[in-house]
N, C-alpha and C positions, 0 to 999 in steps of 0.2 A: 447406532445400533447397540442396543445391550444382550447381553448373552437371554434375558427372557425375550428375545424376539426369534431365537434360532428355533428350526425345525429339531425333532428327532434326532436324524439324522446329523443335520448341523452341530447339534451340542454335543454329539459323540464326538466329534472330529475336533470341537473346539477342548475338549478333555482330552483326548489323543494328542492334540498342539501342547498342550500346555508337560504334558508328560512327555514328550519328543524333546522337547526344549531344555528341559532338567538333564535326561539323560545325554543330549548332545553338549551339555556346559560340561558335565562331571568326563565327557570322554575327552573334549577338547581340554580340559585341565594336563592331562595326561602326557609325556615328552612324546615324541618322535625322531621317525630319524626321515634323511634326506629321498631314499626309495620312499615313501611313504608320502610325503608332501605332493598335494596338488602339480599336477603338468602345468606349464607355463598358460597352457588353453584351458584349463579347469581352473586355475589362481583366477584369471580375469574375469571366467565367468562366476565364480562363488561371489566376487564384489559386484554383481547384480543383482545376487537377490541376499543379501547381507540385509534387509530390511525386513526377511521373515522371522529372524531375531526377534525381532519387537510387533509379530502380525497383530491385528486385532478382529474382535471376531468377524466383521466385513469380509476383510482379507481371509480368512480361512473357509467362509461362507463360499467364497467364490474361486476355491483353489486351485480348481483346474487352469482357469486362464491365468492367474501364476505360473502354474508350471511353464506358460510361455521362454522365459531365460534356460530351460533345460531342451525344449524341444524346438522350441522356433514356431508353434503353433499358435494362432490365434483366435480364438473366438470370430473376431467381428469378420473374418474370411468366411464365417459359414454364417454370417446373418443375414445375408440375401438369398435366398433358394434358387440360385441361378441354375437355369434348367441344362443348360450347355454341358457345364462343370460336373453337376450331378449323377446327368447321363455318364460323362463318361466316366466317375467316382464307382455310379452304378452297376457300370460294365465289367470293371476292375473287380469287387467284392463280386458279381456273378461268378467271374473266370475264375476265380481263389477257392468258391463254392463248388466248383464244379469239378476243382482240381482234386482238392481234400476233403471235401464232404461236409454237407449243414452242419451237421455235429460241432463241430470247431471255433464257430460263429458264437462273437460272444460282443452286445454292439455297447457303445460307450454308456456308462449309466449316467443319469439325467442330475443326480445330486450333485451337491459341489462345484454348480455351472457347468456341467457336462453341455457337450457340445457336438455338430457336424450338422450333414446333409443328414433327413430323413426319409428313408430305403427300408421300404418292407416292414413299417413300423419302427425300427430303431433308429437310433442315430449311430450317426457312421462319420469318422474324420482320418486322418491322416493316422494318428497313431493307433487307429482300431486296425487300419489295414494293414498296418506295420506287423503290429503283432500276430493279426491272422496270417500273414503271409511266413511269420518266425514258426506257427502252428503250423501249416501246410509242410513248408520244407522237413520239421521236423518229423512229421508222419510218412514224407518220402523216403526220408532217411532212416527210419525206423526207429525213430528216436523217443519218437510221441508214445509207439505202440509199448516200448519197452514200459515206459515211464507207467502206462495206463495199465498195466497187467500187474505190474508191482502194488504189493498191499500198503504200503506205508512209504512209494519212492523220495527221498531228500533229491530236491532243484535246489541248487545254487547258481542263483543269477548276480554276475558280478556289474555295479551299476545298475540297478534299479529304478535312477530313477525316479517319476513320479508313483511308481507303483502298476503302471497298466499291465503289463505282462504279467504280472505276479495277479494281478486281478482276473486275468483272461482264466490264466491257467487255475490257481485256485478256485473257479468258478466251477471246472470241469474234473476238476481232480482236489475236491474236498479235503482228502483224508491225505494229501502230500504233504512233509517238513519242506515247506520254502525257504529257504536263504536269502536274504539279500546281504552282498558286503557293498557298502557304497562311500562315498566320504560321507562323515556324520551330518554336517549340513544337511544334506537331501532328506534326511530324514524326517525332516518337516514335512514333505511332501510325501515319501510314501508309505510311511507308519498311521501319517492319521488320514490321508486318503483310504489304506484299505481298515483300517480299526473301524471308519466310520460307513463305508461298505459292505464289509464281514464283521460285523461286530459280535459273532462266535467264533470268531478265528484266535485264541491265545496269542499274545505278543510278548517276546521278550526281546531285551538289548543284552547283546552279548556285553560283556565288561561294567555291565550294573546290573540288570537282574540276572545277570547267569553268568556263572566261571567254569563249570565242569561240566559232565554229560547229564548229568542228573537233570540240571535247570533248565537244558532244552527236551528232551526226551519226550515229554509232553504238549510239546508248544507246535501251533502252526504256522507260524512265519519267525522267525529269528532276525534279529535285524545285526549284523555286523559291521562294524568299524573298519575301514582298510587297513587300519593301524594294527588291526588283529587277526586283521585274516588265515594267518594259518593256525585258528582255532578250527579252522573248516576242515585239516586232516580228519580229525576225528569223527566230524560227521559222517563220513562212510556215502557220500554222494552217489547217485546213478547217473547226472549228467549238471554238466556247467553249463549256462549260456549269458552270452554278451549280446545285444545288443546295440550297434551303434556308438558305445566308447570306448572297447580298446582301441580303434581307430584315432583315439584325441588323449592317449596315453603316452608315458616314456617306454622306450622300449623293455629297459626293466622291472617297467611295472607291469605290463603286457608275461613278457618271460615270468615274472614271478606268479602271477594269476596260474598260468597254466603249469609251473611245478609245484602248487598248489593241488591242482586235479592232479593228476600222476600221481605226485605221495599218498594222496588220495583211494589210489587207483581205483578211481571215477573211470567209467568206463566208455563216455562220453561228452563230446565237447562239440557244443552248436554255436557257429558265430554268424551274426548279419552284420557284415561290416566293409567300408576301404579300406584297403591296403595301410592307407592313414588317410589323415584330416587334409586337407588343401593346403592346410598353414602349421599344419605339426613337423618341426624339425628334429622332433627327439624318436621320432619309430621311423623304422625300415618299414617295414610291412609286415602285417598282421598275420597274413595266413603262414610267411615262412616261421615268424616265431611258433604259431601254434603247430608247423609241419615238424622242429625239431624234436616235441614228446610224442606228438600224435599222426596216425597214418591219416591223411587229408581227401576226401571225396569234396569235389562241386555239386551242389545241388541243383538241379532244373529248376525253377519254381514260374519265374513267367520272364517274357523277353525282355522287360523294362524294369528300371530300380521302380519301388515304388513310391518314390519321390517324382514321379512321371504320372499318378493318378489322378491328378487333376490336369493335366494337358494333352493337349492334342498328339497323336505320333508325330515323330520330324525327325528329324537327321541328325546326329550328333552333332556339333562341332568343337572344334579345339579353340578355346577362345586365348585368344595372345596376351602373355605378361598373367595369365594368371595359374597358369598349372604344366609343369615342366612335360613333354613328352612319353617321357618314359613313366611317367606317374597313372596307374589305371586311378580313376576315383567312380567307379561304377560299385555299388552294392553285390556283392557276392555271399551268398548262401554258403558257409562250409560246414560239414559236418567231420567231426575228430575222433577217430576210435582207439583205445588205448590197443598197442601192439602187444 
């Protein structure tokens, strides 16, 4: 395939790749220190997709199922229409609907190999219901409303990512400064997923195209370095949210994110997340670090993780030799209000 065979669409993203790529050489040139370096679980997974270094346009044509090394999702899971599966896929995005309102609803776009069950015209997969379900809680928690009434609210999403969340929300909330800080790596995935998406959405890289307030002021998504993250004081935040890795963080990188918001004083902090990872030995648990700056509410949202939406209801079990007792590893809704 040569770049004269990409769609539209396609070639924005393969111009987005190529620009992603530049700016992740010139950040990784740059020292660091040991807070900063990859979790023992983020090191082994960056050497899985260490091959989007050298993508070519094939591989960028079909990004999403890439994103598989970040998410654990697969395409070829939704290439049968199993009707079993779907139904109950179907049930789950009903009950989300009914919870938080259509409004919220935002289903996987189709470019880029977009993927899932098709429901009500769209497509629907695991990470669309993820994020509607981070949408939901978030409107429980009054989180969404705050965000949606503000004229110009700054998200800072720590981990980003392939970019979906930042898609969902930027969908619905146009005129928001998104943030993402992520390891630079990723940024293959969600700078030219959404450039080739929203392709009016101004992009910049903190520490190449922007140093000061000036250079973001105008932008719609900001892509951040974890190496520089507390350039984010200054952006004056309405709300952080995590999704799914500070769970597979060190615990000081977790504590550092959220004295980030604080300094911030960000007034808001949205987490979907375990306690930790199954196999992370470097975090306690997620919610006490974030309970140290922040006053901590549970969010209702439904009675199963939604890693449960493609299966039948059953019975928990504790399976032996693989996850100690006292370890909860169920998905918890928290929402963090600065005191």
């Amino acid at each position: 395939m040569t770049t004269a065979d990409l769609t539209p669409v396609e070639s924005r993203a393969w111009d987005a790749y190529q620009r992603a790529r530049a700016a992740i050489a010139h950040v990784k040139a740059a020292p660091t220190d040991d807070v900063a370096s990859p979790s023992e679980y983020w090191a082994e997974e960056l050497g899985l997709i260490d091959y989007m270094a050298e993508a070519t346009p094939l591989i960028v044509r079909k990004l999403r199922h890439h994103a598989f090394w970040i998410t654990g999702l697969r395409a070829y899971d939704y290439r049968v229409q199993d009707d079993q599966r779907r139904d109950l896929f179907k049930k789950r995005l009903h009950a989300l609907e009914a919870l938080g309102g259509r409004d919220l609803i935002v289903p996987e776009a189709e470019a880029l190999g977009g993927f899932g069950y098709r429901i009500d015209g769209g497509l629907y997969n695991l990470d669309t219901i993820k994020f509607l379900e981070v949408l939901v809680g978030m409107r429980l928690a009054g989180v969404y409303e705050a965000l949606h009434a503000a004229e110009r609210p700054v998200i800072v999403e720590v981990g980003g990512g392939w970019g979906g969340l930042a898609y969902q929300i930027k969908t619905l909330m146009p005129a928001a400064l998104y943030v993402i800080i992520d390891l630079p790596e990723l940024f293959v995935f969600s700078s030219v997923y959404l450039a080739a998406l929203l392709p009016a959405a101004r992009q910049v890289f903190w520490g190449v195209d922007a140093n000061g307030v000036d250079d973001w002021r105008d932008a719609d998504i900001v892509f951040v370095p974890n190496t520089l993250a507390d350039a984010v004081v200054g952006f004056g935040p309405l709300a952080m949210l995590n999704v799914a890795s500070f769970q597979e963080m060190t615990e000081a990188q977790v504590e550092g994110y959220v004295s980030i918001a604080e300094r911030s004083r960000c007034p808001h902090v949205y987490s979907l997340n375990r306690d930790r990872s199954r196999y992370n030995r470097q975090l306690g648990s997620v919610r006490d670090v974030i309970g140290r700056r922040y006053r901590l509410d549970d969010v209702a949202v439904l009675d199963t993780d939604y890693t449960k939406a493609m299966k039948k209801p059953s019975r928990k079990k504790q399976q032996e030799g693989v996850a100690p007792a006292e370890l909860d590893l169920s998905y918890r809704h928290v929402a963090g209000t600065l005191p």
